[in-house]
C-alpha positions in Angstrom: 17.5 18.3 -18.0 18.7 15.2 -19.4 17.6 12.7 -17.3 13.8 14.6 -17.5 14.1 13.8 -21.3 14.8 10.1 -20.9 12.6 10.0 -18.4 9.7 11.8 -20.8 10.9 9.3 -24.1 11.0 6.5 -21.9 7.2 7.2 -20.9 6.2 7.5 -24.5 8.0 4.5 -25.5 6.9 2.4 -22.7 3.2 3.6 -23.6 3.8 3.0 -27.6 4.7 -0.3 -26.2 1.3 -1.0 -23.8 -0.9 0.2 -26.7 0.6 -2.5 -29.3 0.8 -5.2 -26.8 -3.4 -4.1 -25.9 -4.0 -4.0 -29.7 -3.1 -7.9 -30.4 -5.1 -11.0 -29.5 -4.9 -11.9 -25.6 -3.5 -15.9 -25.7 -7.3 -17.5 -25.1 -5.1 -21.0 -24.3 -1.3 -22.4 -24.2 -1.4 -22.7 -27.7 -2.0 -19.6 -28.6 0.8 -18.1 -26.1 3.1 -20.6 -27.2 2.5 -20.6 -31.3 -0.4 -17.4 -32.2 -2.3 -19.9 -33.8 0.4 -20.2 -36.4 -0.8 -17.0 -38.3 1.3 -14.3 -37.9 2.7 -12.6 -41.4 6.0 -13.9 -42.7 7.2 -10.0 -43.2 5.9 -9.0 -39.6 8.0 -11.7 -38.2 11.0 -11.3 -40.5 10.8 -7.1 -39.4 10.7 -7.8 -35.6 13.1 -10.5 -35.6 15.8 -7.9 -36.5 15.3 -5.7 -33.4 15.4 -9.0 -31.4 19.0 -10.1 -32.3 20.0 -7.0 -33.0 19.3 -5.9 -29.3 20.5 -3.3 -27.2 24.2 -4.2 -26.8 24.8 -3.8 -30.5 23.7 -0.4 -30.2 26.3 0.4 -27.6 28.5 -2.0 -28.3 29.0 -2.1 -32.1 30.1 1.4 -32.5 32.6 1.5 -29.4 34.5 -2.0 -31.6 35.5 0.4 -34.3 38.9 1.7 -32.3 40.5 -2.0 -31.9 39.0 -3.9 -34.9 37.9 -1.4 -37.3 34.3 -2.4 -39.6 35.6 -5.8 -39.9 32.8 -7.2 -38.0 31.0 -7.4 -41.2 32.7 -10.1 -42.2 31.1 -11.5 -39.5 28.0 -10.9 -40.2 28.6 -12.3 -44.1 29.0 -15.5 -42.7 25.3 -14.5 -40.5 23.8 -14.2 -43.7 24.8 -17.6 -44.8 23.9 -19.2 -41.6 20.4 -17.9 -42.4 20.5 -19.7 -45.8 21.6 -22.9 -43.9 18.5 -22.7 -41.4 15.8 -21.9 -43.9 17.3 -24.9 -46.4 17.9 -27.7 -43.9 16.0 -26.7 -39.6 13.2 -25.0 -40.8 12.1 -27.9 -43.3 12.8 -30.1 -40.4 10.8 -28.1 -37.6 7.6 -27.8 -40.0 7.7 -31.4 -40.9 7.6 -32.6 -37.3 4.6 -29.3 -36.2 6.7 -28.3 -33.4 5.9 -26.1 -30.6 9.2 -26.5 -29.1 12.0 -27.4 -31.5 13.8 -29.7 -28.9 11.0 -31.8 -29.3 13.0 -33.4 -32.6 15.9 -34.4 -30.3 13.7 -36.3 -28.5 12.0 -37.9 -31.1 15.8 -38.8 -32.5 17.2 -39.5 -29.3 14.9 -39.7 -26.5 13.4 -37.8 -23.5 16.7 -37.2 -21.3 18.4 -36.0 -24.5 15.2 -33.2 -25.1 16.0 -32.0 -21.8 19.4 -31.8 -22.1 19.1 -29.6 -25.0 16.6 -27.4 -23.4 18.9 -27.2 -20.4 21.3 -26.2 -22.3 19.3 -23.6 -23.8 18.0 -22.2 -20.7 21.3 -21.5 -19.6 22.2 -19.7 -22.7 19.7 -17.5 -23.4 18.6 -16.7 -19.6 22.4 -15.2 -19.2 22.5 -14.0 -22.4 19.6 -11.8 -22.8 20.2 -11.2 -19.0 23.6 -10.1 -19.8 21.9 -7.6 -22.6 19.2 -5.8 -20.4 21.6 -5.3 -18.0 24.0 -3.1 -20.2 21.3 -1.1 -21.3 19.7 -1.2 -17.6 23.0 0.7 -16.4 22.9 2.9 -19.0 19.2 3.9 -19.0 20.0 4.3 -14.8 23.3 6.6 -15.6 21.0 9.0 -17.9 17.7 9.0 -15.5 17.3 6.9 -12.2 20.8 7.9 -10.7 20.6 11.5 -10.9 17.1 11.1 -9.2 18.4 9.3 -6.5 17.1 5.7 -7.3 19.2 3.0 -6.7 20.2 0.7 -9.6 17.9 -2.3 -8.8 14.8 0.4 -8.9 15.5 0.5 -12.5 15.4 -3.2 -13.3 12.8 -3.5 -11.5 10.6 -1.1 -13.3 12.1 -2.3 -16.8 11.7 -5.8 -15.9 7.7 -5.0 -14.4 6.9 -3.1 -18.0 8.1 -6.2 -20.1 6.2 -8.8 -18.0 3.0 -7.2 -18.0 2.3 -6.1 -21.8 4.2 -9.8 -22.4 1.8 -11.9 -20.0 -1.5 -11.1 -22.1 -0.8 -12.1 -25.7 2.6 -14.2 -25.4 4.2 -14.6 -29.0 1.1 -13.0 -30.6 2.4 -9.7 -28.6 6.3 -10.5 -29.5 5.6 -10.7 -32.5 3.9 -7.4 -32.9 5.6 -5.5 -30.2 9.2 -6.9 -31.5 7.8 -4.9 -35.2 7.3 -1.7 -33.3 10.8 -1.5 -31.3 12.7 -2.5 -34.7 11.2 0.5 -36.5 12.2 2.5 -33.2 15.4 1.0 -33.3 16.1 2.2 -36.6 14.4 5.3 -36.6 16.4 6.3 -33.2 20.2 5.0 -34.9 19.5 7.1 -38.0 18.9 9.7 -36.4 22.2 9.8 -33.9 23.9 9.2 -37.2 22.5 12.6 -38.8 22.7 14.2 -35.1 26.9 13.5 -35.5 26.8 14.0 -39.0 25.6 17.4 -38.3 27.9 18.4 -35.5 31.1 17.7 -38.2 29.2 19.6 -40.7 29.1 16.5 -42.8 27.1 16.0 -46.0 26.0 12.3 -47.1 28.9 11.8 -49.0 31.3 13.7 -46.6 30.1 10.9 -44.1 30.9 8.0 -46.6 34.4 9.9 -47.4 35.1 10.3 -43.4 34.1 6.5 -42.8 36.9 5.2 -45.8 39.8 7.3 -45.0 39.6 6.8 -41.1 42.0 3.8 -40.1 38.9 2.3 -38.7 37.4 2.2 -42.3 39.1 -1.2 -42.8 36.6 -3.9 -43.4 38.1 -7.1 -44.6 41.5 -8.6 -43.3 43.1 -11.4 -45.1 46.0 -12.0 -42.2 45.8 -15.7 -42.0 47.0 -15.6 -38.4 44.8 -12.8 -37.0 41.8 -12.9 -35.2 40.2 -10.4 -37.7 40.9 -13.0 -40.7 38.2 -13.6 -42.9 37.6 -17.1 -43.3 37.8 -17.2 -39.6 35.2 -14.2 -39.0 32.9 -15.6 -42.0 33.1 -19.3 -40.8 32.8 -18.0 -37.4 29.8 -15.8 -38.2 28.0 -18.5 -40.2 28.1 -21.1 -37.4 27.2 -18.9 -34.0 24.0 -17.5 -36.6 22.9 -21.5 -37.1 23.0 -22.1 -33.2 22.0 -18.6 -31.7 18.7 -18.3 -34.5 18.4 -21.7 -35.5 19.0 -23.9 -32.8 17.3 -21.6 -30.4 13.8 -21.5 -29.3 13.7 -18.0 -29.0 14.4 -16.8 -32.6 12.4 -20.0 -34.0 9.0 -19.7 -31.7 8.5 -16.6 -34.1 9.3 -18.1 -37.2 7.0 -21.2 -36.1 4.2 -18.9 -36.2 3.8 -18.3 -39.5 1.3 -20.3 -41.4 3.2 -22.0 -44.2 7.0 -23.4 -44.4 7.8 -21.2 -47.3 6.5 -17.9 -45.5 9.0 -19.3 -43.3 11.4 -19.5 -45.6 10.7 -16.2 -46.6 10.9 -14.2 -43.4 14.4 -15.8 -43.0 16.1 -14.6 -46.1 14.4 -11.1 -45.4 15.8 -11.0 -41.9 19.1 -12.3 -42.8 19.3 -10.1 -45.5 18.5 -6.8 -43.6 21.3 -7.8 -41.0 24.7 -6.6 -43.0 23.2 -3.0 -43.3 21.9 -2.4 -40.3 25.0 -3.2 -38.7 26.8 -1.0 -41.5 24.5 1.7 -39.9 25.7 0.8 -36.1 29.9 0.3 -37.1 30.1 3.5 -39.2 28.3 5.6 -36.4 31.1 4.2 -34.3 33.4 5.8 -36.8 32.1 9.3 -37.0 31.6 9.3 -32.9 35.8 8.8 -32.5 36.4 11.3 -35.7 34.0 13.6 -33.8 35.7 13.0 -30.2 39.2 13.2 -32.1 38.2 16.9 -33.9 36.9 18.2 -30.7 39.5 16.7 -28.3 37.8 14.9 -26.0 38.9 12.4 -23.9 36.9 9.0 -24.9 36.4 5.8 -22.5 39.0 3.2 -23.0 35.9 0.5 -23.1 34.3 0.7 -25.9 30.7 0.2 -24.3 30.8 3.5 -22.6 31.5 5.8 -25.6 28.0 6.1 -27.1 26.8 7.0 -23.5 29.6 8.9 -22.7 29.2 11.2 -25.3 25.4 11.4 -24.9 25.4 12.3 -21.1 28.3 14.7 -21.5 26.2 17.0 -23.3 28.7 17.4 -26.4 26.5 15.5 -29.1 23.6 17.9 -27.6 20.7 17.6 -25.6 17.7 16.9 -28.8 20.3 13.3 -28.8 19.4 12.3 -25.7 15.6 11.2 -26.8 16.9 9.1 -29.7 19.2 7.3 -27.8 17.3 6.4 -25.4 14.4 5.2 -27.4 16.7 3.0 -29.5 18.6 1.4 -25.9 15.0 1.0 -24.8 13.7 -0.6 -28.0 16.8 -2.8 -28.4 17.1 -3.9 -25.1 13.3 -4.6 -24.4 12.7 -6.2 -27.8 15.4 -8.7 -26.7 14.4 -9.7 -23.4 10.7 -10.0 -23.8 11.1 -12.5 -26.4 13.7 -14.3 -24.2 11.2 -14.6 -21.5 8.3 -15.8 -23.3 10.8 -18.3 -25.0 11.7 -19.6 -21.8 8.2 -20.0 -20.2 7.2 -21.8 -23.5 10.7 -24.3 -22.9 9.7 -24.7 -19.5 6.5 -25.7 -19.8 6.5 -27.5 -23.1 9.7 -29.6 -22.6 9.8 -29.9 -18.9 6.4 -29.5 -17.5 4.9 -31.4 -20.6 1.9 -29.2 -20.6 1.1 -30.3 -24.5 0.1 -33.8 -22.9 -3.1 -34.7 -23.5 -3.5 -36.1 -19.3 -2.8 -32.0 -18.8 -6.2 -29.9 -18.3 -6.0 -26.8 -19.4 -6.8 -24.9 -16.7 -3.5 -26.9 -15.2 -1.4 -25.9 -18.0 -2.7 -22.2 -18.0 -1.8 -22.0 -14.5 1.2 -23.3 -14.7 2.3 -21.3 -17.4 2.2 -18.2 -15.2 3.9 -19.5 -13.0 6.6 -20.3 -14.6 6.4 -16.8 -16.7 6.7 -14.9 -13.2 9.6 -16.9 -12.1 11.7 -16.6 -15.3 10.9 -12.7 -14.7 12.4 -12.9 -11.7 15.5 -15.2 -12.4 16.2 -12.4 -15.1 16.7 -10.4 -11.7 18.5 -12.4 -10.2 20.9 -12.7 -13.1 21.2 -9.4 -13.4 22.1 -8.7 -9.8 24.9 -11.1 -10.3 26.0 -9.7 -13.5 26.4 -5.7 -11.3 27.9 -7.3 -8.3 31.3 -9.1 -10.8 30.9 -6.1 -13.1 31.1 -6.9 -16.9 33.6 -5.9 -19.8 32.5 -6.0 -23.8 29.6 -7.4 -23.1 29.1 -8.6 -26.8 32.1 -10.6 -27.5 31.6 -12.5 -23.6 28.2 -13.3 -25.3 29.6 -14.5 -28.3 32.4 -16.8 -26.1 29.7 -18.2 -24.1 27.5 -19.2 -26.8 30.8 -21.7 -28.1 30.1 -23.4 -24.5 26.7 -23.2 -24.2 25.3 -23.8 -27.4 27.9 -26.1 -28.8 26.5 -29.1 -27.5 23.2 -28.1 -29.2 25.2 -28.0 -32.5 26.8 -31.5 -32.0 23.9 -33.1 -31.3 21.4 -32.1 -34.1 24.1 -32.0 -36.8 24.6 -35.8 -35.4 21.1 -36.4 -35.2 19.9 -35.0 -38.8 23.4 -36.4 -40.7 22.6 -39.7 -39.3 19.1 -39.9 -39.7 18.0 -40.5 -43.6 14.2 -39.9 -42.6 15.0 -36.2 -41.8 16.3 -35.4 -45.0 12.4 -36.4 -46.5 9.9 -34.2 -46.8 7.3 -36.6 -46.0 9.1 -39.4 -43.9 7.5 -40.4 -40.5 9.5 -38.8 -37.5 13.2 -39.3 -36.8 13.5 -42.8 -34.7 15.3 -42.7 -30.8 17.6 -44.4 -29.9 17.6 -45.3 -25.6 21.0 -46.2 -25.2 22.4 -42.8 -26.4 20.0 -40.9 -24.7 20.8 -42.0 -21.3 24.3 -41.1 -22.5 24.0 -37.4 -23.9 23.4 -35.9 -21.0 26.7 -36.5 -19.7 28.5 -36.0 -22.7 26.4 -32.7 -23.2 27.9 -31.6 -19.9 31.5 -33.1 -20.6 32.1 -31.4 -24.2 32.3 -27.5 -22.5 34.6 -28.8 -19.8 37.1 -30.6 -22.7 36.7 -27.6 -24.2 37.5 -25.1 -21.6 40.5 -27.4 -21.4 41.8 -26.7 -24.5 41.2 -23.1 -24.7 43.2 -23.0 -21.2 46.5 -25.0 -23.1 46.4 -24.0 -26.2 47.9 -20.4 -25.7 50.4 -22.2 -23.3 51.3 -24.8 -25.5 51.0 -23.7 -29.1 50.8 -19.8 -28.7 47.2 -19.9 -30.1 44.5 -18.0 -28.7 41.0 -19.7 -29.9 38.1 -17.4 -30.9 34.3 -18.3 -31.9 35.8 -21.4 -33.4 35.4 -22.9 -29.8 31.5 -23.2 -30.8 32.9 -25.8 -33.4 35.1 -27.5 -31.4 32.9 -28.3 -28.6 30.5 -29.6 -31.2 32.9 -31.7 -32.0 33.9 -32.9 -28.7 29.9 -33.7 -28.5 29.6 -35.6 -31.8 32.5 -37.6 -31.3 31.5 -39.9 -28.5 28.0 -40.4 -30.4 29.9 -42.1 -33.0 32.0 -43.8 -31.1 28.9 -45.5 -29.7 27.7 -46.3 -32.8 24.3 -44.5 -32.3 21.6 -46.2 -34.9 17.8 -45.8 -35.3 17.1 -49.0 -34.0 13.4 -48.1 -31.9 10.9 -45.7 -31.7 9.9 -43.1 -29.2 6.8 -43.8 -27.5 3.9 -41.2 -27.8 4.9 -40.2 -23.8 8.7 -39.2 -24.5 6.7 -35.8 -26.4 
């Protein structure tokens, strides 16, 4: 019975899905897959942006951090909402000034050519395992709940999930995202309420027995002020505040959307809205995890000791009920999709914009139109590929490994545009000509690019050996710093300009 009701709210969500994507504009050229023309509304974008971070590992693994760090992952996400301030005062200015289509475009107008790939390399990597690393959670648990007990085998799911998502993605391209990502946040929500009230229910709780439950449980706890801890606050805000200005700003996956609105302060806007609406939706998530344990604690069962498997566990067990099996698998579904269909389009626009070149003016169109489905076919299938890798070594809390690899992967990222924007007076002008390059520090970023994550993976390796200190998110920081330093020990200046062919 319960895998026929995924199965049935899968079909309707999947179909809810196809009719939105049908309903939008199909992309009549590149620039319309890559920007929608530049007109999409500021509060459409700001509404679907939240499904796409949010995602479905939040879903299943936000609730499940309650037992070992109680709600004090929101003062985490404090320090998100100020990251968000920091990106709509001081990137999205930048990326508007400088009409990108692919925002590593301004490292090679500061740096050079070698230095835009590096960034998008660098970016590629991050957001091809990350989102990778996301679908695949909610592929095993969307497989547990339907495929497996029909006898499919694990990679018929992906398949199938990753199928759906490249064929309502390939017509439109950010036009879709935009609209589809609108429709899975309202699912999304509409899906964790309601396990919420489902749980709620089964305790017997009234709205403010729920809030009563949620402060005097142990796991209640929000803020920590243990200087030493990992929980500390200053740590978590800081923390929070930097991973939100590399994993939305510096990313071309959260930006592509915001680039398509028509004016800078719609922009601006859709931001503040979207960082704003991030603190109490993950309220929502951390205090279901708190009534889930209460509920497994009154009725005695037995829970997972990883924290990903309680949601599902509870929901194929049959002790939340059967009527919560069609919630939770529309929001898993709606998470998970709304994340990697905007990761895939992300990365064919990357590809083809800072690799390919396809925005030259020597590329035909047909070319570039060919190309980019190409390239949208094989990101598809790397997705696969990731994810096979991902089943075959297993995978623990599959949020926090996110949040350690971004401190590798995006830290260079960091280093480099807070070098290049610090450094460069004409960024900080509203109406300056474009940052200038510099050749002999571009041919040099790449390597130290690829040198910071290693001196940093160093470091994290000694420092519990040598000073009994574990690092947390702060290695996003660090490697940043290991990136910035060389730049200034070379003395980077804007001393020439990048020719029209480095764009």
């Amino acid at each position: 019975m319960t895998s026929q009701l995924v199965l049935a709210a899968l079909a309707v969500y999947i179909l809810l899905l196809f009719f939105a994507a049908r309903s939008s504009k199909p992309a009549a050229n590149n620039d319309a897959f890559f920007r929608a023309g530049r007109r999409s509304p500021w509060w459409l974008v700001a509404f679907g942006m939240i499904g796409a971070s949010v995602s479905g590992v939040s879903l299943v693994s936000v609730p499940g951090w309650v037992r070992t760090t109680g709600m004090t992952y929101l003062q985490m996400c404090a320090g998100f909402f100020a990251g968000y301030l920091v990106i709509a005062a001081v990137l999205l200015p930048l990326y508007y000034r400088l009409r990108l289509t692919s925002i590593y475009a301004y490292l090679g107008l500061r740096f050079g050519p070698k230095s835009r790939r590096t960034g998008a390399a660098f970016f590629l990597l991050s957001k091809l395992t990350g989102a990778a690393a996301r679908l695949y959670l909610a592929c095993i648990v969307l497989h547990e709940l339907a495929a497996a007990p029909l006898g499919l085998p694990f990679p018929a799911t992906v398949g199938i999930v990753l199928l759906s998502i490249f064929l309502y993605t390939r017509r439109g391209g950010i036009h879709t995202i935009v609209r589809t990502d609108a429709l899975q946040t309202l699912c999304l929500i509409v899906a964790t309420i309601a396990l919420v009230g489902v749980v709620a229910e089964k305790m017997s709780l009234t709205p403010d027995a729920i809030v009563a439950t949620i402060s005097r449980s142990p796991m209640g706890r929000v803020f920590d002020w243990d200087i030493h801890g990992q929980q500390f606050f200053g740590r978590q805000f800081i923390n929070g505040m930097f991973i939100t200005i590399v994993m939305t700003g510096l990313d071309q996956d959260m930006m592509q959307k915001n680039l398509t609105c028509p004016r800078l302060r719609d922009a601006k806007k859709d931001m503040c809205l979207y960082g704003a609406a991030f603190l109490p939706l993950n309220l929502l998530f951390l205090s279901l995890g708190v009534l889930l344990y209460s509920f497994a604690n009154n009725e005695g069962i037995l829970l997972p000791t990883e924290g990903d498997r309680v949601l599902p566990y509870l929901v194929s067990s049959g002790a939340l009920g059967s009527f919560v099996v069609f919630p939770f698998t529309i929001g898993v579904a709606a998470a998970a999709l709304s994340s990697a269909d905007s990761a895939i389009t992300a990365l064919t626009t990357s590809i083809c914009v800072d690799f390919l070149g396809v925005e030259r003016k020597d590329y035909g169109e047909s070319r570039a139109e060919s190309h980019r489905h190409r390239v949208h076919l094989l990101v598809t299938i790397a997705f696969a590929l990731c994810i096979a890798v991902f089943h075959t070594v297993g995978n623990g809390t599959v949020i926090d490994t996110i949040y350690r690899m971004a401190g590798y992967t995006y830290g260079p990222l960091l280093g480099l545009y807070a070098y290049g924007i610090t450094t460069d007076k004409l960024a900080a002008h509203k109406h300056a000509a474009p940052p200038h390059a510099n050749t002999r520090a571009d041919a040099l970023i790449p390597f130290i690019a690829c040198a910071a994550p290693i001196a940093c993976a160093v470091l994290d390796y000694l420092a519990p050996r040598l000073w009994h200190y574990t690092f947390s998110y702060e290695l996003l920081l660090i490697n940043a710093l290991f990136t910035i330093l060389p730049l200034m020990m070379i003395k980077v200046n804007n001393l020439e300009r990048l020719n029209d062919s480095a764009l």
